[in-house]
C-alpha positions in Angstrom: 37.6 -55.4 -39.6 36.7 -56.1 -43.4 33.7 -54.0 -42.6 35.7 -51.2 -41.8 38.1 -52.3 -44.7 35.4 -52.2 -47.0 34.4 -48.6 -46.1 37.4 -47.2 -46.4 38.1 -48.7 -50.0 35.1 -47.4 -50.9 35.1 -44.2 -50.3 38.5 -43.6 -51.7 37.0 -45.2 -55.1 34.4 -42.6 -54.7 36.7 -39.5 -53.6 39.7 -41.3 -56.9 36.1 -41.0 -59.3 35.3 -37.4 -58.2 38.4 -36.1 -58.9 39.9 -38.2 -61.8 36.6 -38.2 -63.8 34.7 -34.7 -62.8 38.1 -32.3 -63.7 38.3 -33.8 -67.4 35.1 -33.8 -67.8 33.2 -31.2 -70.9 29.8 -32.0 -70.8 28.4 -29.4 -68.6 30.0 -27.0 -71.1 27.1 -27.6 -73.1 24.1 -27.7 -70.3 22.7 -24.7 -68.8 22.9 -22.8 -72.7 19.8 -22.0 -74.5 18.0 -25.9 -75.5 15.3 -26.2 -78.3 13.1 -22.7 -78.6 15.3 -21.2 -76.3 14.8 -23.5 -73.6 17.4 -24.2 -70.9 19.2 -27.0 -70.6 18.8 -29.1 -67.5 20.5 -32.5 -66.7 19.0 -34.6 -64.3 19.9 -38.3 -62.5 17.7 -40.2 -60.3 16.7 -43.6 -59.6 13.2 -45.8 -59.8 11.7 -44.0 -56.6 8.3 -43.1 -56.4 8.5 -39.2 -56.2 11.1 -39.4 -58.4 8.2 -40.1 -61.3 7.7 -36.6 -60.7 10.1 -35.7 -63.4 8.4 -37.7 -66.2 4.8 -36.0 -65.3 7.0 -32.7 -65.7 8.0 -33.9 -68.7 4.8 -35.4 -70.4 2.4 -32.5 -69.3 4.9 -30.0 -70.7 5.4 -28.2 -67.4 8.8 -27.9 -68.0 8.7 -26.5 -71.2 6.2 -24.1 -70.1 8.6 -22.8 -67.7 11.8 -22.7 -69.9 13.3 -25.5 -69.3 14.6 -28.2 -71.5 15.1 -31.3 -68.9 16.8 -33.9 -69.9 16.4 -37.2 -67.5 18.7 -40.3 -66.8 17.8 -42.9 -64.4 20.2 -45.1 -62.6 19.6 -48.5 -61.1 20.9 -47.4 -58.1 22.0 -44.1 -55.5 25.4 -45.2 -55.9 25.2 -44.9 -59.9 23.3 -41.5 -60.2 25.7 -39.9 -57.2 28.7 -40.9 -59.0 27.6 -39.3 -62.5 26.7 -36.3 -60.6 29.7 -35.9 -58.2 31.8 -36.5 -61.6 29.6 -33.6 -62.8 27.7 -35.3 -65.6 24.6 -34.2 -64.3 23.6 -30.5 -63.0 21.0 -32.1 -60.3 20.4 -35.4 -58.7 18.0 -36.5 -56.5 19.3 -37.9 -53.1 18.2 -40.1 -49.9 19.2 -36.8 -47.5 21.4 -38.9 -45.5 23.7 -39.9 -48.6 24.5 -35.9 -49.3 26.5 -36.3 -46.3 29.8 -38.4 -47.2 30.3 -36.5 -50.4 30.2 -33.3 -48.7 32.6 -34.2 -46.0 34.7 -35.0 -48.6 34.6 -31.8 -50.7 31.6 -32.2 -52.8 30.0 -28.7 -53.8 26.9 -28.8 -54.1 23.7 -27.6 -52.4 20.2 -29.1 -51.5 17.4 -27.1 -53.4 14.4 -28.7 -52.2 12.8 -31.5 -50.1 10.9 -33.7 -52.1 9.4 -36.5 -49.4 9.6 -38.0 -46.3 9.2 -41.3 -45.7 6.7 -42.7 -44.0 7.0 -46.5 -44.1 9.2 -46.7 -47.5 12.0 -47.8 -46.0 11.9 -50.9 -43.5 14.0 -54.2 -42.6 12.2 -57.4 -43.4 13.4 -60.7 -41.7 12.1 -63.7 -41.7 9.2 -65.0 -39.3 11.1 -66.5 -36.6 13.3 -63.0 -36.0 11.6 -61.3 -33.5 13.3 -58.4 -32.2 17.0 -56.6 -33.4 19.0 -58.5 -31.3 18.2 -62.3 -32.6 19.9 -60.5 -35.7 23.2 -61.6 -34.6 25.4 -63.7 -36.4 22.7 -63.4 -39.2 23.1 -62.0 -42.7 21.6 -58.8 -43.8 21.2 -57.5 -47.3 21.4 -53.9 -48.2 23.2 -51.8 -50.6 26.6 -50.4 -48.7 26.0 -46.9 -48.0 22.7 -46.2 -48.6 19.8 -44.8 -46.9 18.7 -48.1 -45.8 22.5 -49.1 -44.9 22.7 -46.6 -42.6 19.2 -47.0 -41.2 20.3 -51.0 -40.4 23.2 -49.5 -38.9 20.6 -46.8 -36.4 18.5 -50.5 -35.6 21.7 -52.2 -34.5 22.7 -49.3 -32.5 19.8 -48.6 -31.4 20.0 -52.6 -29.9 23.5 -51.9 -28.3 25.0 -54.1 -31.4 27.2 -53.3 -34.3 28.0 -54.2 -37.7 30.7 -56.2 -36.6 27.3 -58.2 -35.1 26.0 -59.2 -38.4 27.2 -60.2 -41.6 26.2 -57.5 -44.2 26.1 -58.1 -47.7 26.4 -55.3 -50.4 23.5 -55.8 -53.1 21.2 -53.5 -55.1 18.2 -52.9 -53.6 16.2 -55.1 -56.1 18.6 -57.8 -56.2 18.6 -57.5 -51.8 14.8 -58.3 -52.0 15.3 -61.0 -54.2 17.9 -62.8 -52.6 15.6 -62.4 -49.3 12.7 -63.7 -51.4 15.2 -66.6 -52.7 16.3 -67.4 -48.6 19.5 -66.7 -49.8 19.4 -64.3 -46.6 17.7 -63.7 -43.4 16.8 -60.2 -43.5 17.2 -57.1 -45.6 17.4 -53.1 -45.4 15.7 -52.4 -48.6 13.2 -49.8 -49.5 10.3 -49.5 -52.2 8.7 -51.6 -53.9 11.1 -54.3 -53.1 9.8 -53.6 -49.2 6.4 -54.8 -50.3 7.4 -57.1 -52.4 9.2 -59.0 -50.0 6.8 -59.0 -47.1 4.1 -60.2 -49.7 6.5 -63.3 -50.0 6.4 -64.4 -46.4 9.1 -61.9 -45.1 7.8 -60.0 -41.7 8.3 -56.4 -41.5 10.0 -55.7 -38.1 11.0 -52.0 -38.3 10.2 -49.4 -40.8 10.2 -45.3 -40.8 7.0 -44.9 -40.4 7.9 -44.8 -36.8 10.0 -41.4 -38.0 9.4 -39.5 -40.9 11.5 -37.1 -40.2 14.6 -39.7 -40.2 14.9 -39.7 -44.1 14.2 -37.5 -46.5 14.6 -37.3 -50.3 15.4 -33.9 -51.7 17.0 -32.6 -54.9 20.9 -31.5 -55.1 22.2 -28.9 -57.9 25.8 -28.4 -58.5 27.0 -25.2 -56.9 28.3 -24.2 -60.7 24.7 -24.8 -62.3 23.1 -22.7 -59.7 25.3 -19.6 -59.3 25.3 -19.5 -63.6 21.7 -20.5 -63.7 19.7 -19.2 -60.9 16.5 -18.9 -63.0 16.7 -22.4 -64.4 17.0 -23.7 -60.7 14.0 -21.8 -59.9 12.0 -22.4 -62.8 13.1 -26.1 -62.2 11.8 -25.8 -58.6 8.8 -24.3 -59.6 7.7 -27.0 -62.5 8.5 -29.7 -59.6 5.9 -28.0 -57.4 3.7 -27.8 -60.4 3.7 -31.8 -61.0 2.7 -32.1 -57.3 0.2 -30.3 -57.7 -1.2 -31.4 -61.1 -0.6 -34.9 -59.4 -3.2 -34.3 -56.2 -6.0 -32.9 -58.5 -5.4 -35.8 -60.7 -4.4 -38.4 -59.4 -5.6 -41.4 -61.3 -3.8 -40.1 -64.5 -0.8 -39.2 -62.7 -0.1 -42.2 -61.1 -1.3 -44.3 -64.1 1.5 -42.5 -66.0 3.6 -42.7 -63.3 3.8 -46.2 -62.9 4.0 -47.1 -66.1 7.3 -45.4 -66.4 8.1 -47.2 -62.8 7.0 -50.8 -64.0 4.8 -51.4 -61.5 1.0 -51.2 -61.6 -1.6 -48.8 -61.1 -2.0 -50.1 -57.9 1.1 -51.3 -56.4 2.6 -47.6 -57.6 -0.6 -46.1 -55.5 0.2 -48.3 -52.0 3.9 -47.2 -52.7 3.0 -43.2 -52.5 0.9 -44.1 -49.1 4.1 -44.7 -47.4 5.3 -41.2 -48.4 4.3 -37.8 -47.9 5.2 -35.8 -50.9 6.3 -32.4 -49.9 5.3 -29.1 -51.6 7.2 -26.1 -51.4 6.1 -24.8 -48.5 7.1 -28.0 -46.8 10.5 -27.1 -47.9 10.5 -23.6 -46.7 9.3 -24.7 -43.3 12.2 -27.9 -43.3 14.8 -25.3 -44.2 14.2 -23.2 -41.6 16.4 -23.4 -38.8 14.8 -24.7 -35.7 15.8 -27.3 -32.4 14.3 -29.8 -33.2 13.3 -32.3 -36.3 11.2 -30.1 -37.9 14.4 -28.4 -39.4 16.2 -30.4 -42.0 19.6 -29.6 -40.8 18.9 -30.5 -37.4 18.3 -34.3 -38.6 20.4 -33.9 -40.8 23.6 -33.3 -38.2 22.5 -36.0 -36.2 23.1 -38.3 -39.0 26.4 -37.0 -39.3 27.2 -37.2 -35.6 26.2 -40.9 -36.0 28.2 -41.4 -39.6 31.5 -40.0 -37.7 31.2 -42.7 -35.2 30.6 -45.2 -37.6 34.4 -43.6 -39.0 32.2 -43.6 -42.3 33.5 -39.8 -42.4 36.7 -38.4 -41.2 35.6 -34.9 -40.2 31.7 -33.1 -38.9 30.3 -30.8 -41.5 27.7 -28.3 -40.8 24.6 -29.6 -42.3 22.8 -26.8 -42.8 25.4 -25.2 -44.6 24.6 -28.0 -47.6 21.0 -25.8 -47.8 19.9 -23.4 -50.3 16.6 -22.0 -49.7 16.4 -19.2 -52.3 14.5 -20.9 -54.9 11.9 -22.8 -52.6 11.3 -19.2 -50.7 11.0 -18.2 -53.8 8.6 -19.8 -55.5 6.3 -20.6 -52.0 5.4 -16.7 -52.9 
């Protein structure tokens, strides 16, 4: 029950901050208006994720500037953080774990998703310790991951999955870096975390019992603009869709510079930033075209998508279904796959 207690006080701090905090707030009044040269504004959240590093190679080859833009970046420590600033509409864009677009929306969030960005493909994983050999000798163990997030809800998919519950296991909410280090302390005996604390933790004598490598098309990262930002600034949204797919690009034909730069900005080495993109594949823009188009099966984003929210309504982490692929606008991706 203090599970469940703890989900519903959470979510009505996040529905009391999207509403007390986004209607008084001014500051997109001065985004999306003509920046330095003429430039337009763009504000952007996002935490220290690999693709996410995409944004500062924008920045730093001047692809963004090149196409009109005059991005302004903020990164967050965590998904929680840089969703909050967005849904409070501080930001006009935010990158997202897919699955967390869902709560918000349910809730009245207006937003859209613009584009895919990855798919993850071993980024994301439960490390126990040695002796754990399978879900089930989970229980009555304690689990670290952050409430909520990606990796919360893909603990929750493993204990499902194992015919147990959260009610099972004792789950404590932590950061994602602080997660890894209290599982690298043995403070706890297994946690949901993603990249690079994943790595991190497994070099430190944690075993790797489950990751999403085993599903790629499970989560997703993609980039969400406010429905405001992209019905008064459809050519910013494109031009910003277009400079993404642009970094991607100048990332594969150079990819030693990129990721040096890359990493440095991520505070991890040359290296460790290198192993951390091989558990991802990075999606262009024609990946997006092809995962927004509606099909029955995984291939289509929405499809995924609706089963997480199938699974989040059971959970009672969401009082009512939405339509997932509603959340989708492919305009700019079609667009600029041309």
């Amino acid at each position: 029950m203090k599970k469940n207690k703890v989900i519903i006080f959470f979510f009505i701090g996040a529905l009391t901050i999207f509403f007390l905090v986004g209607c008084g707030n001014t500051k997109n009044a001065e985004q999306g208006s003509g920046g330095p040269k003429g430039l337009t504004k763009i504000s952007v959240g996002f935490t220290s994720w690999p693709t996410n590093m995409m944004i500062y190679l924008a920045q730093e080859k001047g692809i963004f500037e090149k196409n009109g833009l005059d991005v302004s970046s903020e990164e967050f420590s965590s998904t929680t953080e840089s969703s909050n600033a967005f849904l409070a509409e501080n930001l006009d864009m935010c990158t997202y774990p897919a699955p967390d677009i869902i709560a918000p929306i349910s809730r009245g969030a207006d937003f859209k998703v613009i584009m895919m960005t990855d798919k993850s493909l071993g980024s994301d994983g439960l490390v126990v310790k040695p002796a754990i050999q399978r879900i089930e000798d989970l229980k009555g163990k304690t689990i670290a991951t952050q409430l909520y997030s990606v990796d919360h809800m893909y603990l929750l998919t493993l204990l499902d999955g194992a015919g147990m519950s959260s009610d099972d296991v004792n789950i404590v909410d932590m950061s994602m870096s602080d997660a890894g280090n209290a599982f690298l302390a043995g403070q706890v005996d297994a946690a949901s975390i993603w990249e690079p604390y994943l790595s991190k933790a497994v070099a430190g004598g944690g075993k790797l019992l489950y990751s999403t490598k085993d599903n790629p098309d499970l989560i997703t990262d993609c980039i969400a603009a406010s429905h405001k930002f992209v019905t008064d600034n459809p050519e910013a949204v494109a031009a910003f869709v277009k400079s993404w797919d642009e970094a991607v690009a100048y990332w594969k034909e150079h990819p030693e510079e990129s990721e040096a730069l890359m990493a440095k900005k991520m505070n991890v080495s040359d290296k460790e930033f290198h192993d951390m993109m091989g558990t991802l594949y990075i999606t262009t823009v024609q990946d997006s075209v092809k995962g927004f188009s509606k099909a029955e099966d995984a291939s289509y984003w929405g499809y995924t998508q609706q089963k997480i929210v199938t699974f989040l309504k059971k959970l009672n982490v969401i009082e009512k279904k939405i339509d997932a692929g509603s959340i989708i606008d492919s305009t700019f991706v079609n667009e600029a796959a041309k």
